[in-house]
N, C-alpha and C positions, 0 to 999 in steps of 0.2 A: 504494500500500500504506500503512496506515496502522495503531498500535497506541499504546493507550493503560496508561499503567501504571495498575493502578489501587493506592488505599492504602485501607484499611479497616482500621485499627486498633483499632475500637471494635468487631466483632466479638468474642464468645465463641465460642469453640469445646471440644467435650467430648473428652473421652478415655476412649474405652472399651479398658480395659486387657484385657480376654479377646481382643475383638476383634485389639488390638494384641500378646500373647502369640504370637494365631494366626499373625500377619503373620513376627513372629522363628520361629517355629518352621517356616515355609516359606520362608527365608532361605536363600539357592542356594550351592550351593561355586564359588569362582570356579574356572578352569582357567586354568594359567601354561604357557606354553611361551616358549621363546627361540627371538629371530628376527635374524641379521647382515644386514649391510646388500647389496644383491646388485652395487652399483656406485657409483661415483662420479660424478657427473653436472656440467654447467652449465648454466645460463639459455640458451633459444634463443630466437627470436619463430617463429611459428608459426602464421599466421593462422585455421587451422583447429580451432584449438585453443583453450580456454577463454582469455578475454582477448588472446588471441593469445598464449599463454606457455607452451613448455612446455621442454623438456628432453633433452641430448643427451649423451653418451659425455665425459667430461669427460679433459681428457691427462694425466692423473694416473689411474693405476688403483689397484686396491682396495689391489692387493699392497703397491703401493708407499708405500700412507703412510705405518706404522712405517719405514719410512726415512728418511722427508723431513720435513725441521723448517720449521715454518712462521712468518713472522714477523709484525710490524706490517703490518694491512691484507688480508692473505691470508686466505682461506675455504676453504672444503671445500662441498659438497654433498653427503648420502650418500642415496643411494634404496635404501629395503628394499624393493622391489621389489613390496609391497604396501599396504592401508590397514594401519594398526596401531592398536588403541588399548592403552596399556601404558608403563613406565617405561623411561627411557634413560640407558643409562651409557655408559661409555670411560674408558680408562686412556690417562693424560696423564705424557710425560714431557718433555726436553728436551735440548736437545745445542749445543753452542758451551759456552765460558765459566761460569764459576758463576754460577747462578741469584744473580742480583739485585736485581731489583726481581719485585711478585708477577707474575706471569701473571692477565692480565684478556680474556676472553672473553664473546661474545655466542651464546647459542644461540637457535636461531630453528624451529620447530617448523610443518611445512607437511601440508594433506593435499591439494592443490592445486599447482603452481608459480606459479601465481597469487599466491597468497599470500607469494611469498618474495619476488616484483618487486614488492609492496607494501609502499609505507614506513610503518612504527610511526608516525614521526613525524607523519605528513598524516593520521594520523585523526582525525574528528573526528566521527563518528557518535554518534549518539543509546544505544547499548549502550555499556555500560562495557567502555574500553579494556586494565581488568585480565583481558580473554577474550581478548587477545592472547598469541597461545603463544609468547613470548622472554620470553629469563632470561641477566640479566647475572650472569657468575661473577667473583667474584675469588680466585686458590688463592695461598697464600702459598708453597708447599714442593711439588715433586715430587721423585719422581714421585709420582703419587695416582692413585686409579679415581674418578670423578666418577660420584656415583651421584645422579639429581637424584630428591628425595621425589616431584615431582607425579606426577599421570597424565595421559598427552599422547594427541592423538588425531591422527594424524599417516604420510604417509607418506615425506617426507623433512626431514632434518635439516642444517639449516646452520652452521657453526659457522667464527664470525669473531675470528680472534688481533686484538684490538681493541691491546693492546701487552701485548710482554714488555721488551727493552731491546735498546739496541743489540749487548748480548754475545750474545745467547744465543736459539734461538728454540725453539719449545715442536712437540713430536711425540704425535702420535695414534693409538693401535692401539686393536684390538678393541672398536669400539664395538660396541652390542648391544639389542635391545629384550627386556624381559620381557611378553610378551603375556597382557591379559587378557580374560575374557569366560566368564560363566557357561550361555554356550550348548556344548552335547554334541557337537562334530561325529559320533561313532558312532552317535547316534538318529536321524540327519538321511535325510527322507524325499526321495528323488532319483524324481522322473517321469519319464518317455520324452518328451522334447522336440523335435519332428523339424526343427522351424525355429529355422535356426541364430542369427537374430537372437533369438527368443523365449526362446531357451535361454542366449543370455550376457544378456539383461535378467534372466532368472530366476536362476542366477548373481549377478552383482551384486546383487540383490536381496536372495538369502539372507545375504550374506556384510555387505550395510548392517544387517540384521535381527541377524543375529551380535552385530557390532560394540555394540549398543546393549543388548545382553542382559548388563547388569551384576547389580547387588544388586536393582537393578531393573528394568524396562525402561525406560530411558533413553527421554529423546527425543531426545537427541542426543549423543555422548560427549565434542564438544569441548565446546559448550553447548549447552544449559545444563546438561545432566546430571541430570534432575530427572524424576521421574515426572507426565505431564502425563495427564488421563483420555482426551482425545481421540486421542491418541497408543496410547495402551494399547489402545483399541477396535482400531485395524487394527495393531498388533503382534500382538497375542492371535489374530487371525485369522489372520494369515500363521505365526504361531508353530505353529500348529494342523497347518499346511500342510507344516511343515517339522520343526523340533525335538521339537514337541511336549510343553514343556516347562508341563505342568499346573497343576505348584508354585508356578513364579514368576506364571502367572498369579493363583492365588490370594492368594498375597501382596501381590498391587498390590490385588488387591479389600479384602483385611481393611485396607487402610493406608488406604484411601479411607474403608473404613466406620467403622474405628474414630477419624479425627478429622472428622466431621461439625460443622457450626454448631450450635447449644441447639435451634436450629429444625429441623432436617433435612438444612439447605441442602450440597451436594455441593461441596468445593474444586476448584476446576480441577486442581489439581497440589498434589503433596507434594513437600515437600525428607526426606531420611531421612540425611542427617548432618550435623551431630555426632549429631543424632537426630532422632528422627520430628516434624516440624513441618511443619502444613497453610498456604499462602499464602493470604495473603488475597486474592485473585483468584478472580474467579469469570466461568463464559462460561453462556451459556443450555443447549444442548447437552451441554457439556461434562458438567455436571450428569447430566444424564440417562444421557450417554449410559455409567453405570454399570451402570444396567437393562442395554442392549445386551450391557456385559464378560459380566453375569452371565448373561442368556441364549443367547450363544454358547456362554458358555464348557459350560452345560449339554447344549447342541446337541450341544458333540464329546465330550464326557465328561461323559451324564447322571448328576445327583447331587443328588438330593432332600435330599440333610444341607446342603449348602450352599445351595441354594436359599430354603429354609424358615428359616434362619439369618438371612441377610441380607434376604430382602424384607421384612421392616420397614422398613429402612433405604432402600428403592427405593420402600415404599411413604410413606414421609415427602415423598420428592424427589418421587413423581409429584403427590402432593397437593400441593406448593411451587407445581407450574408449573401445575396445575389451575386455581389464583387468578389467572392470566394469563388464560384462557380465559373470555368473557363469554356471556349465556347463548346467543346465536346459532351457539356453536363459534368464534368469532376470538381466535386470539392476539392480546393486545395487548402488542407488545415494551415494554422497558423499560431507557432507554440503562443504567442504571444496573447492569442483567444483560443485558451487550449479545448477542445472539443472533452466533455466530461465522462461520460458515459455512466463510468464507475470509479470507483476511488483506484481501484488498483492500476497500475502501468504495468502492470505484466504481460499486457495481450495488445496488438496495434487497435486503433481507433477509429480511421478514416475510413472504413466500410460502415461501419456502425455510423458513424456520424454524417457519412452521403444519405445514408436512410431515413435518418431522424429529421437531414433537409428533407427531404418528399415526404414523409409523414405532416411534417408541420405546414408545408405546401399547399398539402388537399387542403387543410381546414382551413389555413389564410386563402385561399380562392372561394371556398364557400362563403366567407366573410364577405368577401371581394363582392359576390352575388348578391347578398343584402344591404351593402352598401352603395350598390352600382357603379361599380367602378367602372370608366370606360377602358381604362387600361389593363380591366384582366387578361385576354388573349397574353399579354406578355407573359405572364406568370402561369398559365398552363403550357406556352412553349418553353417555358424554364423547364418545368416540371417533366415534361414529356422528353425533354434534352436529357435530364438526370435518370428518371427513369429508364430510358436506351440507352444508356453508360453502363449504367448498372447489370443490366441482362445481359449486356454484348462483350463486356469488359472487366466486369469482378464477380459475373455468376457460372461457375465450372461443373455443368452439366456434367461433364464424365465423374464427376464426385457428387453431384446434387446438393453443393454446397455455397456459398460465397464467399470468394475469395478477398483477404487484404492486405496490403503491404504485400503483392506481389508473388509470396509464398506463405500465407498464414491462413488458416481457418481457425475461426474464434467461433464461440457461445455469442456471443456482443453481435456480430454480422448477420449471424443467422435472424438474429431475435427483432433487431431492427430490421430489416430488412422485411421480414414475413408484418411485423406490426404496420410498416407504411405500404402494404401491399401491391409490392413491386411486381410479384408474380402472381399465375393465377389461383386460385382457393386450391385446387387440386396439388398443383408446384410446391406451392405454402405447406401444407402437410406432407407433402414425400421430405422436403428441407427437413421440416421439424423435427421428421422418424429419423432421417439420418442421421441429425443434428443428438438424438437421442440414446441412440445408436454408436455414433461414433465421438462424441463430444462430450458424453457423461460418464460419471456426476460429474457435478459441477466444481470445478476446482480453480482454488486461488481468485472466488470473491466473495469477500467478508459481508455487501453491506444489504440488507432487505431492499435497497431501492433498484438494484440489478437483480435482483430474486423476484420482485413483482413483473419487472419487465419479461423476465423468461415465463414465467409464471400465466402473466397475458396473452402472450405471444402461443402458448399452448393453446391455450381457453380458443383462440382465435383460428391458428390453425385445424381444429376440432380433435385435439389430442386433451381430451379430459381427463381421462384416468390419469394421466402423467402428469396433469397440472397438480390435482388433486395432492397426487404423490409428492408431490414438490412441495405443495405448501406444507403438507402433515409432515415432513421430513425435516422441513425447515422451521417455519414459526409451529408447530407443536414441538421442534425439540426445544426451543426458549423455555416453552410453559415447563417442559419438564425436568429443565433446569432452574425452576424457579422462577418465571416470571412472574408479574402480576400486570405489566404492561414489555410492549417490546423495543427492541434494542436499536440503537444506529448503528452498530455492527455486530455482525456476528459469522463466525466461518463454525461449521456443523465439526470439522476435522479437528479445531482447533478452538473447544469450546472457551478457554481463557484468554485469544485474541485479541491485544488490544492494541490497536492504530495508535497509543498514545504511550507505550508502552507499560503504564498501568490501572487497575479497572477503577482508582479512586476517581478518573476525571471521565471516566469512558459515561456514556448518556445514553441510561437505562429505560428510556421513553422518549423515542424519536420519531416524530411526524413522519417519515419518507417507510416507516415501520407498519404502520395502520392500514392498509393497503388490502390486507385479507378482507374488512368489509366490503368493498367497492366489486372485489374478482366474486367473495361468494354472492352479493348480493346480483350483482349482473350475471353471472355465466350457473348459478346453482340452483336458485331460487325461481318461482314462478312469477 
């Protein structure tokens, strides 16, 4: 796996304030609810279980902590019995002798227990260690309620009496989470599920898709919290599936459209506090795949006002990647807008991502149709350029395969390829069987957002059983390593995998994760 920051400071970028108006004015109500904690737990090992770590009934019960004073070195565990994402309080008091010296504590914030048998200290990965959830307190006076400002995404909480003194030792009652998240559960659409494993991936699924429904759709709520475009594409689908929350979709669109490059060019992702600011990061795809947001998002709730609104702005970005396009229909990548795919470099990319242009093609021309553009013909002989590149010159019939980088067959090629349906239905599945055949399993990609796309790409070419198998393979092995929602990464071979090299900052409820709603609800369901 490999990622690069990038830094583009000399970028402008515009601010179209209507645009951004419209984004605040579909600004979502959060919903708060309170959540206690359902037990007290310890560390076990557990080899079946993610790192081998998970957790067990600890000899201190709930009941019993306002009674028991804890001193120098002593911890707590507490499991709310769920993921949370929300603030965490507790009222602190103490017992022995007059408080002394101050009460100094460590709170430690897990959505994993993984995470808690990880030391702070031995990090030394490549992401900044301030996305580590612990927070050193010190209180001078109780008793007091510890109300801590951050928002934690987390489902248990450890908290270590680092010193009080030798008089006196410090007592804990009613901790508590205030939970947030601008998802509805009373709009929330429930299908008839008959397989029991299908129905707790779908389950978890919902409930990761939840989790990340803040002001915005998150792509992740421990990190990075940040509205990323490729993220928003299968949020938006699954959201469709489930909440059906229109608004927020729309608001990730106006935030996207309204800070554009001078040129057109799409940001991978927004930050929107302390306020609306575009990153200067940009992925190939990513770009685009704004056309996709907005032709879904018309798909499940046609609307011609928005549509006709923003494809200017789709039609800037299609023209961007147009000049990538030479006159034989080849993408010619361009490390500098590196084409995404998937987190890993393992495998080439410009097959996959000649594909991802004609997938994103058909639906910018469908726009094009409702908008009236008189210029579409150009952009169906775009498209029908790339398309006849494609079959004449990277698809190798004596292998039933597509070829990239000249001598490579990838999982990536196939998958794209069959989703922007370059070939015909029949093509499409002989590819897939081969692809199944001679390309599986799946090896060396870690992350659920290439695991949905192969995953689709089945459903599509009419290889169900094998979708099927893929998801139960993949997000049922999460659960049965302990999920309670699911992962930004995960490799099946290498269940302790971490992109970051440890699981204390790895993001155990990741938007581009949630995706099994959207594939069972469309391709399972009546």
């Amino acid at each position: 796996m490999a990622f690069t920051f990038q830094v583009n400071t000399d970028i402008k970028f515009l601010h179209d304030e209507k645009f951004l108006s419209k984004a605040e004015h579909y600004r979502p109500t959060i919903h708060h609810s309170t959540l206690k904690p359902s037990r007290l737990v310890e560390i076990t090992h557990d080899p079946s279980k993610l790192n081998g770590v998970w957790v067990k009934d600890s000899a201190m019960s709930l009941d019993e902590l306002p009674k028991t004073g804890l001193k120098r070195g002593d911890r707590i565990i507490l499991d709310f019995g769920q993921h949370v994402v929300g603030r965490f309080s507790v009222n602190i008091n103490q017992t022995g002798s007059p408080m002394d010296a101050p009460l100094y504590i460590r709170l430690k914030f897990a959505e994993m227990p993984a995470e808690i048998e990880a030391k702070s200290a031995d990090y030394d990965g490549w992401l900044s260690r301030s996305w580590i959830q612990e927070e050193f307190v010190h209180i001078d006076e109780l008793p007091a309620k510890l109300e801590l400002p951050r928002r934690y995404s987390f489902r248990y909480v450890e908290i270590e009496v680092i010193d009080t003194s030798p008089k006196w030792q410090a007592v804990f009652s009613n901790p508590e989470a205030v939970c947030e998240s601008s998802a509805d559960w009373s709009a929330m659409k429930i299908p008839e599920i008959h397989d029991e494993l299908l129905s707790r991936i779908y389950s978890v699924g919902v409930k990761t898709l939840a989790e990340c429904m803040q002001d915005v759709f998150e792509d992740g709520p421990k990190r990075d919290r940040r509205l990323w475009l490729g993220d928003l594409r299968l949020q938006a689908l699954a959201n469709y599936a489930t909440f059906d929350n229109v608004e927020l979709v729309k608001r990730c669109l106006y935030l996207f459209a309204g800070m554009t490059t001078e040129e057109g060019k799409i940001s991978a992702n927004v930050f929107t506090r302390p306020e609306n600011v575009p990153d200067d990061t940009f992925l190939f795809e990513y770009s685009l795949f704004f056309i996709s947001v907005l032709y879904d998002l018309n798909n499940a709730h046609p609307d011609t006002e928005i549509v006709r609104e923003l494809y200017p702005v789709c039609k800037r970005q299609m023209d961007i990647t147009l000049k990538m396009v030479d006159s034989d229909g080849k993408l010619i990548t361009d490390e500098d807008y590196p084409v995404f795919v998937d987190w890993s470099n393992g495998f080439n990319k410009d097959t996959a991502g000649q594909a991802e242009t004609i997938y994103v093609l058909r639906q910018f021309i469908a726009l094009a149709e409702i908008a009236g553009d008189d210029d579409i013909q150009r952009y169906r002989d775009a498209m029908e350029r790339m398309i006849r590149y494609s079959r004449e010159k990277l698809y190798d019939p004596s292998r039933k395969l597509f070829l990239t980088n000249g001598n490579e067959y990838n999982i990536a090629s196939q998958v794209w390829m069959v989703l922007a349906h370059v070939m015909s239905d029949d093509e499409n599945r002989e590819i897939l069987r081969t692809m199944v055949s001679e390309l599986f399993p799946v090896k060396d990609i870690a992350t659920p957002y290439m695991y949905h796309c192969i995953a689709e790409a089945l459903f599509e070419g009419g290889l169900r059983d094998e979708a099927v198998k893929l998801m139960k393979d993949y997000w049922g092995k999460m659960i049965e390593l302990g999920a309670d929602t699911f992962w930004e990464a995960f490799d099946p071979d290498r269940p302790e995998y971490s992109p970051y090299g440890s699981p204390i900052v790895n993001s155990y409820c990741h938007a581009w994760s949630c995706t099994p709603v959207y594939l069972i609800a469309r391709y399972l369901t009546d």
